[in-house]
N, C-alpha and C positions, 0 to 999 in steps of 0.2 A: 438525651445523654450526649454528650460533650465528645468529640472527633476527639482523640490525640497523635499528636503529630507523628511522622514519621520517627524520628530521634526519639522522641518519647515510648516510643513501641519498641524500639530497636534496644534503650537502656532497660526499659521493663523485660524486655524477653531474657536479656544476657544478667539482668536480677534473678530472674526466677531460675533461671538455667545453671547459675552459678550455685542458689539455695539446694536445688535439687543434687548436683554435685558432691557438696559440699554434707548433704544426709546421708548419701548412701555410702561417699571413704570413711566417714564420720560410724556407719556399720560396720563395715569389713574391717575396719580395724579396729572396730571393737569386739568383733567375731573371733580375728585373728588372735588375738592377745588373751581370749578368754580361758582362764583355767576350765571350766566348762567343758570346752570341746577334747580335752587331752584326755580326760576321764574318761568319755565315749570310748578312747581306743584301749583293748584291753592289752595286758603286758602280759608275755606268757615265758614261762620257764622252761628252757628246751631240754629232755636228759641227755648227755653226754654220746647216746647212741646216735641222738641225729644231729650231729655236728661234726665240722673235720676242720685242722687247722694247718696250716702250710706256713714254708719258711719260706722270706723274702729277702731280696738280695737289699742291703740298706745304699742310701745315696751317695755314702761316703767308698763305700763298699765298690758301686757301681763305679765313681769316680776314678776311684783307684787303679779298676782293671782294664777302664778304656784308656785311661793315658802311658800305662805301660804298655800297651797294644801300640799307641800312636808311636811313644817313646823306643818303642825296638823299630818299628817301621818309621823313623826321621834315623835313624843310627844308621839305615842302610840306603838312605839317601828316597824313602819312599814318600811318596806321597799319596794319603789315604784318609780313610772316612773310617772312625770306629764306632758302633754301635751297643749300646748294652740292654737289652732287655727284658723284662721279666717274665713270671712263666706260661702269662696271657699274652703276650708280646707287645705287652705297651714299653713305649720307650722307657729309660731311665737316662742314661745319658746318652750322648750323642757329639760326638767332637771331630770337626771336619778339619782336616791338617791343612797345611797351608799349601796353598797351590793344589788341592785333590778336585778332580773334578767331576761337575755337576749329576753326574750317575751314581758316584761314588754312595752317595749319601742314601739312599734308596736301597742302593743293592745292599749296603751294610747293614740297613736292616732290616729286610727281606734275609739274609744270610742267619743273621742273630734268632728270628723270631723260626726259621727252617730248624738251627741246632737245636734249638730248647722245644719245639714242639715232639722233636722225634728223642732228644738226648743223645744225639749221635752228631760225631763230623759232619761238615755238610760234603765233605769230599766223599765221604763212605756213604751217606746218602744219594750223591750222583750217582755213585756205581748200581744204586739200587733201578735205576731208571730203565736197564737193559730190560729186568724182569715187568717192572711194573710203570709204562710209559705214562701213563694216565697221574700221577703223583704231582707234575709238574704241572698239572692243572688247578691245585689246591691255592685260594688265593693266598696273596701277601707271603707266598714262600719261594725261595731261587735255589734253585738244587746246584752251586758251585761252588766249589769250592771254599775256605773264607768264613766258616761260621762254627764255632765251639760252642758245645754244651755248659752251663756250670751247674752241678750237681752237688744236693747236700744228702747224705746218706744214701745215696743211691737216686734218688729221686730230683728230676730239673724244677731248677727257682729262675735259671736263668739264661740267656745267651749274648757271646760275646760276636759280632762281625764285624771284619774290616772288607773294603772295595775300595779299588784304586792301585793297587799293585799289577805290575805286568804279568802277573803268573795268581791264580789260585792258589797256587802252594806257598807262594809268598804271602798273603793274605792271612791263610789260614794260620801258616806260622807265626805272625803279630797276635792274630787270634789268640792262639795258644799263651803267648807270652801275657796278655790279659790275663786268663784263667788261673793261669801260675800261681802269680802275684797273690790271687788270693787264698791261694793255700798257703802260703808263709806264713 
């Protein structure tokens, strides 16, 4: 039987290695694409009893309430971070004013995702901390000042928070001016 040379074992390996490759994506994407396998999984019809449906603050909607928060907080010469969030506290928008600094952005929404979890001020949830100091342990929340609820029938979809103002209550009060907005 006949020796072959190095380079000839080197291209035969990277042949065969490439065939074998080239069988098995040549499966998976034909597994992938198979009506077949979609049939396997059944589809099931839920009654009405086990399901529940929530309102959501839309992007425009969100837009809206952070820039009148920015827009009453640049009117008084503030510089701040407004946050919007929804009622799991993922972001929706997020707009960081000029010159607000690098805390700013965090705490607005830590403030945002504190209001919408409880539906309350985050100022009237500071007060809550006399009674129950352990609260401030809960992650991703900041009990100051700075964070409004926005609620639809009664129930939170969302929060608004700004950071970067000299005062909490200035803060909170941009806050507010967000939420306003979208009650007009």
């Amino acid at each position: 039987m006949k020796k072959l040379s190095r380079r000839a074992r080197i291209a035969t390996g990277g042949a065969v290695i490439g065939a074998v490759a080239a069988g098995t994506f040549g499966t998976v994407s034909a597994n992938a694409s198979s009506p077949a396998s979609a049939a396997a999984t059944p589809v099931a019809s839920v009654k009405s009893g086990g399901v529940t449906s929530s309102s959501h603050l839309t992007i425009d909607a969100a837009t809206k309430a952070a820039q009148a928060a920015l827009d009453a907080a640049e009117k008084e010469g503030q510089k701040v971070t407004v946050a919007v969030v929804d009622r799991n506290g993922n972001a929706i928008v997020i707009l960081r004013g000029d010159g607000a600094g690098p805390q700013s952005y965090e705490s607005a929404e830590r403030k945002a995702y504190t209001a919408v979890s409880w539906n309350a001020p985050t100022s009237e949830l500071s007060k809550r901390l006399a009674q129950t100091p352990n609260l401030k342990d809960i992650p991703g929340t900041l009990f100051l000042a700075g964070g409004a609820p926005v609620a639809v029938n009664g129930a939170p979809v969302a929060g608004v928070g700004v950071a970067g103002a000299p005062s909490g209550d200035l803060d909170e009060k941009f806050a507010g001016a967000g939420v306003a907005v979208l009650s007009r």
